[in-house]
C-alpha positions in Angstrom: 11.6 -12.4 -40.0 15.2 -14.3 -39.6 13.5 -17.1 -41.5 12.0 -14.6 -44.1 15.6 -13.2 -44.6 16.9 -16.9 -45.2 14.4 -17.6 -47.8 15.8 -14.9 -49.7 19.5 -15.6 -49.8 17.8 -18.7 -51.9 17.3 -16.4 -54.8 20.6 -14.1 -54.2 22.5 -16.2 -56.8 20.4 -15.8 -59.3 19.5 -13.6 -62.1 19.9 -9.4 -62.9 17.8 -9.4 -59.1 20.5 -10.8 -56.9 21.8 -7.5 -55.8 18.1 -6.3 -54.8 17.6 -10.3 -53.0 21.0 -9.2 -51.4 19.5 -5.8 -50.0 16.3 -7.4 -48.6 17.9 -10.1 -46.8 20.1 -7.6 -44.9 17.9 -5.2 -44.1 15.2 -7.9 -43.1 17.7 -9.3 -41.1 18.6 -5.8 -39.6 15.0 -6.1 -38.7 14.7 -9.1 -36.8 17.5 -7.9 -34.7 15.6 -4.8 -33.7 12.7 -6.7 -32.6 15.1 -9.2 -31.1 16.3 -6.3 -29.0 13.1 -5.2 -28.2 12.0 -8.8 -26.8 15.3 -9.3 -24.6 14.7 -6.0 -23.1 10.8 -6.8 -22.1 12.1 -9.8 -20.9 15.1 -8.1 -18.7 12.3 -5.8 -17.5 9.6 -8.9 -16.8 12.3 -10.6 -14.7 12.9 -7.2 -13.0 9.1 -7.1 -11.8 9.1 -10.4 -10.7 12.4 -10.3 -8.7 10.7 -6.5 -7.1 7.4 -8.6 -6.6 9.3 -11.5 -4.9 11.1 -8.7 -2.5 8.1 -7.0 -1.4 8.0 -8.3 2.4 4.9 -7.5 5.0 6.0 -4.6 7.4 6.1 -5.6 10.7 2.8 -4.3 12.5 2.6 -7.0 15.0 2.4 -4.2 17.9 -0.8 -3.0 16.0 -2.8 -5.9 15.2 -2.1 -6.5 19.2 -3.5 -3.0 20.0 -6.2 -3.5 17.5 -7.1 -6.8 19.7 -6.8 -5.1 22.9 -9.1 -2.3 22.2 -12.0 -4.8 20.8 -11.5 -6.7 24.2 -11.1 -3.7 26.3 -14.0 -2.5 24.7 -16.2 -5.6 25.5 -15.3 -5.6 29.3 -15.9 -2.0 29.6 -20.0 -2.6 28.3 -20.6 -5.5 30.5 -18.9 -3.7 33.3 -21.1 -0.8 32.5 -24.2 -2.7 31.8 -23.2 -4.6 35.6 -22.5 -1.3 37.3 -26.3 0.1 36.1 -28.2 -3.1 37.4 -26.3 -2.7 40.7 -27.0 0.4 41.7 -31.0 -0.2 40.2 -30.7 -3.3 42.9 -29.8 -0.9 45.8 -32.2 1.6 44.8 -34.7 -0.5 44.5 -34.1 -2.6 47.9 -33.9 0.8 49.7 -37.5 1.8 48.1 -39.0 -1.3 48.7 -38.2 -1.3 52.6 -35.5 -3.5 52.5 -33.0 -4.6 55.9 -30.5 -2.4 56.6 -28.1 -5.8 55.9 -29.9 -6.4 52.7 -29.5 -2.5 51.4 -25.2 -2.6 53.3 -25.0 -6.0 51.2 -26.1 -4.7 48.0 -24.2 -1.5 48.2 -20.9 -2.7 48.8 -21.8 -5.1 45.5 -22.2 -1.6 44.3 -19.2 0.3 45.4 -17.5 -3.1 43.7 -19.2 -2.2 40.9 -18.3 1.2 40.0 -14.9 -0.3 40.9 -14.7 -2.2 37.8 -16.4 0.1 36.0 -14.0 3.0 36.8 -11.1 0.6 35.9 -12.3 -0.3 32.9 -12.8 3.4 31.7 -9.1 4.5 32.6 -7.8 1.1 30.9 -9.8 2.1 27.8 -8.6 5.4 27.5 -5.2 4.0 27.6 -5.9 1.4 25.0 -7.6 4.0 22.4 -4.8 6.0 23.0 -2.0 3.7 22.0 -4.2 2.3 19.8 -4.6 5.5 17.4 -0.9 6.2 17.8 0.0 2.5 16.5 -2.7 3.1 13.3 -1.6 6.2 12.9 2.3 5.1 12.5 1.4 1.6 10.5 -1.3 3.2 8.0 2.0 6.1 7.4 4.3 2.9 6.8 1.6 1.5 4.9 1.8 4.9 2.5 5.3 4.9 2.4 5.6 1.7 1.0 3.0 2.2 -1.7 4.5 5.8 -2.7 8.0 3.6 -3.0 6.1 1.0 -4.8 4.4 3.1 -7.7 7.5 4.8 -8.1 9.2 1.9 -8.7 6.5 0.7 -11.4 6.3 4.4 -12.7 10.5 3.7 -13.4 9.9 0.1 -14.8 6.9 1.5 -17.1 9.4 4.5 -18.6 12.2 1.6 -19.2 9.8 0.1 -21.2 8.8 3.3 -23.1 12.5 3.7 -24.1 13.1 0.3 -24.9 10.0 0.9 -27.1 11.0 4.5 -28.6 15.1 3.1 -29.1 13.8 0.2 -31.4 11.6 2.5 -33.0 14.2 4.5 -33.9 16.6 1.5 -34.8 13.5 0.6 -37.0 13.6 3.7 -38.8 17.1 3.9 -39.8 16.9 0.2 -41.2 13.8 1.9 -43.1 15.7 5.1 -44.4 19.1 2.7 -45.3 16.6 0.0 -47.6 14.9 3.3 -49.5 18.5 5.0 -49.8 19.5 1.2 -51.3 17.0 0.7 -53.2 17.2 4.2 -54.7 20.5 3.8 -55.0 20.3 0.8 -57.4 19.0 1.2 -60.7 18.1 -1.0 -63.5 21.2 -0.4 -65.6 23.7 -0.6 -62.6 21.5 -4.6 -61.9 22.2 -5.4 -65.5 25.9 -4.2 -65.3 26.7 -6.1 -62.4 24.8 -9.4 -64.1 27.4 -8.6 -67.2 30.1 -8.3 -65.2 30.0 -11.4 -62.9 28.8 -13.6 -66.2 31.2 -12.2 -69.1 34.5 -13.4 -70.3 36.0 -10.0 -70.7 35.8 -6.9 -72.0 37.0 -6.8 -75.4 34.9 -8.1 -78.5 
């Protein structure tokens, strides 16, 4: 458009027309501005969303992914102790069934008692672990939320710049619109041909 509005300065000095070359070069130039305006602003705005995007850092949830990995562990121990403590006590049953020495059936049932030991721990230590672990997902998938809420509303802000920017050069567009009819309403065939007279004559008497 800039270079469109240069072109026509080439005719301005010439003919009854120059006045009219005169009005589209301004108002083409008025133009260019506008969308000028409009592309400085998106670019304001793209360097705003990258400098947001750069900022974003990871909340700290170290304490969770650690509960997270307790709980799995927890959770393994506690099967194999269970799946230990069953066999154990289907050993003892089975020795005392089958006839077994009072030394054999003693033996296995302090393998037992050792057993449901284990077992017993494990059951308390996973109660523990569930239960910090729902409090620590609980509190990171909250920060999680609140960071997301503050996100979009940041984009939501960003977007409605952009909407104004928009709507302001619109506006801007408009008037340059309205000023070029008012101009070109304004001048008139005999006021182009009086001006021409004027600028080329020698005077006004015969």
């Amino acid at each position: 458009m800039t270079k469109l509005a240069k072109s026509a300065s080439n005719y301005s000095q010439l003919g009854t027309f120059a006045p009219v070359w005169d009005v589209f070069k301004t108002s083409t130039e008025k133009l260019a501005n506008c969308h000028l305006d409009l592309v400085r602003k998106l670019q304001e705005l793209i360097k705003e969303v990258q400098k947001y995007g750069e900022e974003q850092t990871k909340e700290e949830v170290a304490g969770t992914l650690e509960a997270v990995q307790t709980i799995q562990s927890i959770t393994q121990a506690l099967q194999k102790s269970k799946e230990n403590y069953n066999a154990k006590c289907v050993e003892q049953e089975r020795l005392k069934k089958e006839g077994a020495t009072q030394r054999e059936i003693e033996k296995a049932a302090v393998k037992s008692k050792k057993a449901t030991d284990t077992y017993k721990l494990y059951v308390e230590k996973y109660a523990l672990a569930k239960a910090d672990f729902e409090q620590k997902m609980t509190e990171t998938a909250q920060k999680f939320q609140d960071i997301e809420e503050t996100h979009l509303i940041h984009i939501k802000e960003i977007i409605g710049s952009l909407s104004n920017a928009i709507k302001e050069i619109h506006l801007q567009i408009g008037q340059v619109h309205e000023e070029f009819i008012n101009n070109m309403a304004n001048t008139t065939v005999e006021s182009l041909i009086q001006k021409f007279a004027e600028s080329k004559g020698t005077g006004k008497e015969r």
